[in-house]
Structure formats: structure tokens, C-alpha cells
N, C-alpha and C positions, 0 to 999 in steps of 0.2 A: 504494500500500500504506500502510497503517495506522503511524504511527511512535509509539512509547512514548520520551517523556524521561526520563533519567534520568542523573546526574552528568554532568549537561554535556553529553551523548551523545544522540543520536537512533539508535534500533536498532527494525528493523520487527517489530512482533506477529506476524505469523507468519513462521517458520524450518522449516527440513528438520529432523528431528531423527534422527539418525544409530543412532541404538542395535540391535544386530546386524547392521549392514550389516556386511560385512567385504570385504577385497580388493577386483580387477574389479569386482564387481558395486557397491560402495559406492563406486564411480569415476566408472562408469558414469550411477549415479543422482545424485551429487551435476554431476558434468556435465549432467544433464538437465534437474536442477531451476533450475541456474540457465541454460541456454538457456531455461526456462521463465519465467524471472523470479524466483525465487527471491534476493533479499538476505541472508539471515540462514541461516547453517549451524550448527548445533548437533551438538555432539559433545564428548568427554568421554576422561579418560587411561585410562581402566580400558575401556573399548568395543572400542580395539586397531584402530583406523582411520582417524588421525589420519595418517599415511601418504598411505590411501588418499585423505583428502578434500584431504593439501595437494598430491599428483600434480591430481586436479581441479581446484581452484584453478587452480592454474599451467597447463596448458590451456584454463584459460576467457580468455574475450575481457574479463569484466570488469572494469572497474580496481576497485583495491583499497577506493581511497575508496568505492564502492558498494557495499563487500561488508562483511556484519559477520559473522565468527566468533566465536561462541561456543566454551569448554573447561573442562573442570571438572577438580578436583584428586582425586585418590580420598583416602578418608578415611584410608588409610594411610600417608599422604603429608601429613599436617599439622604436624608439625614443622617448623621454621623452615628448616633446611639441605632438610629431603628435598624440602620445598615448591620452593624453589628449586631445586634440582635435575630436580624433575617439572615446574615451566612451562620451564623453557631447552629439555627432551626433547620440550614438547609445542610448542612453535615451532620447534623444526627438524623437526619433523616434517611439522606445517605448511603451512612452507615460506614462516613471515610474521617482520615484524619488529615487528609488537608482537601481541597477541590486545584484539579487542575490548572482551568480558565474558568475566574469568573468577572463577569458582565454586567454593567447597569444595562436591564432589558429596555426600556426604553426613555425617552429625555422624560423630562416631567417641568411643567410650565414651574416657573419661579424656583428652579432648586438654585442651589448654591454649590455651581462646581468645584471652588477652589475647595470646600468641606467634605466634597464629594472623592476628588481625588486624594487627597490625604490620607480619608479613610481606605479606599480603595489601595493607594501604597505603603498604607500602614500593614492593613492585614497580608499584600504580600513579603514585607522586610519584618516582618512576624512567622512567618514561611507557613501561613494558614493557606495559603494559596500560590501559586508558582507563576501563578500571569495573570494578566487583568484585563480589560477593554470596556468597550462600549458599543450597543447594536442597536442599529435603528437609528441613528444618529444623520443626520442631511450633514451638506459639506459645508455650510457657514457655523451649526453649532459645530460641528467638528472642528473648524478655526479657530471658533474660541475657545471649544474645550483645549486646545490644541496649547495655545495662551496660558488659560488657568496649569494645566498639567505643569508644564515647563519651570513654573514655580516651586515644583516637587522634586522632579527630574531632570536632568539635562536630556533625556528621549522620553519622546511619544512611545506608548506601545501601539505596534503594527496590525491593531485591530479595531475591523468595526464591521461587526456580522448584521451582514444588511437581509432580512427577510424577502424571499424573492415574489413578487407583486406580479399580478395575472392582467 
């Protein structure tokens, strides 16, 4: 499979992407995708099956080192406390001790990016998480998040997983 770098990380181009599985059946499927070969599981706090993919997980044969999770923040959750509060819920859920990549899922009118990346590169120089980003994002708030970040970092990370639109 295909590997993309980025912050230090190798994570494979294509993943499962979880959005309306729910329960059983998003057990079942993420169990199959990785007896299939599946590396890269994709899911998110607002989906409501984060549950179900860390009961799969934990059933699979794969070691961890092979598997990259992906989880995204929901946009109501970007303050500094709730953020924190929403990744601890979304690893025990899990069922991991750190998340791969995680995501603020989408902007949210009036947040406060510079608060937003901090936390964001807090919890990975905390090593709760190994990479960071942002999806859903257009290319002016990207500019600015781009701005805000910079104040953190001297690099952007190389991500912003855009939803593909019909």
C-alpha cells in the first residue's frame, strides 16, 4: 500500500472511512476491512462509532504498530478544555493509547484558532497523538489558520482532508 509522509509519520493513502456505520455492523466491517488488509481506519467524534471500531480493533490480530487511526474533533469541541476533554473520550473509546492523526472535523464560526492550535500541538508534544491537521477547511481559512499555526510552529502540518462533494 501506498504511504503518505507527513510529520515524521508514514500513514497509508487509502483508509476505511467510517461515517454512518454504526454498532454491529461498523464492527463487523471494520473487522473485515482489516482481515482484508486495511491499515488506516478513519473515523470521527461526532459519527458515534468510535466504540464500535475500538471493540474491532481489539479483536483484530493486528499489532498496533500496523494500524493507523485516524479521529476528528467536532467543531463544537474546539475550545481548549472541551478539546481535551473530546480526545481522552475519543481514546477510551478507542481502546488506544495514543491516536495516530487527529483532526478538527470541521471550522466552526467564531473559534479561536490560535487556542485551537496550541491545544492541538500540545497534545501532540505530549505524544497523545503523532500528527495533527485540519478537514474541511477552504483555502482562505487555511491562510489564516496557516498564520495562527506559525505562532506554535515554524511548519504547517501537511494536512487538510477535504470531504469529497458530489
Amino acid at each position: 500500500m501506498e504511504q503518505l509522509q507527513t510529520q515524521g509519520i508514514s500513514l497509508p493513502r487509502l483508509g476505511l472511512g467510517t461515517y454512518r456505520m454504526q454498532g454491529d455492523a461498523c464492527r463487523a466491517a471494520v473487522e473485515s476491512a482489516l482481515a482484508l488488509g486495511y491499515r488506516h481506519i478513519d473515523t470521527a467524534e461526532m459519527y458515534g462509532n468510535e466504540e464500535a471500531i475500538g471493540a474491532a480493533i481489539a479483536a483484530s490480530k493486528v499489532a498496533r504498530k500496523d494500524l493507523h487511526v485516524t479521529t476528528k474533533v467536532w467543531n463544537e469541541n474546539l475550545a481548549p478544555d472541551a478539546m481535551r476533554r473530546a480526545f481522552d473520550t475519543s481514546l477510551k473509546k478507542l481502546r488506544l493509547d495514543q491516536i495516530d492523526l487527529y483532526l478538527v472535523h470541521w471550522p466552526a464560526p467564531n473559534m479561536n484558532l490560535p487556542a485551537m492550535f496550541e491545544t492541538l500541538m500540545k497534545l501532540k508534544q505530549e505524544g497523545r497523538t503523532r500528527a495533527i491537521g485540519v478537514a474541511n477547511f477552504n483555502v482562505a481559512l487555511l491562510k489564516s489558520s496557516n498564520a495562527s499555526f506559525r505562532f506554535f510552529s515554524s511548519r504547517w502540518p501537511d494536512l487538510n482532508r477535504l470531504r469529497p462533494f458530489k
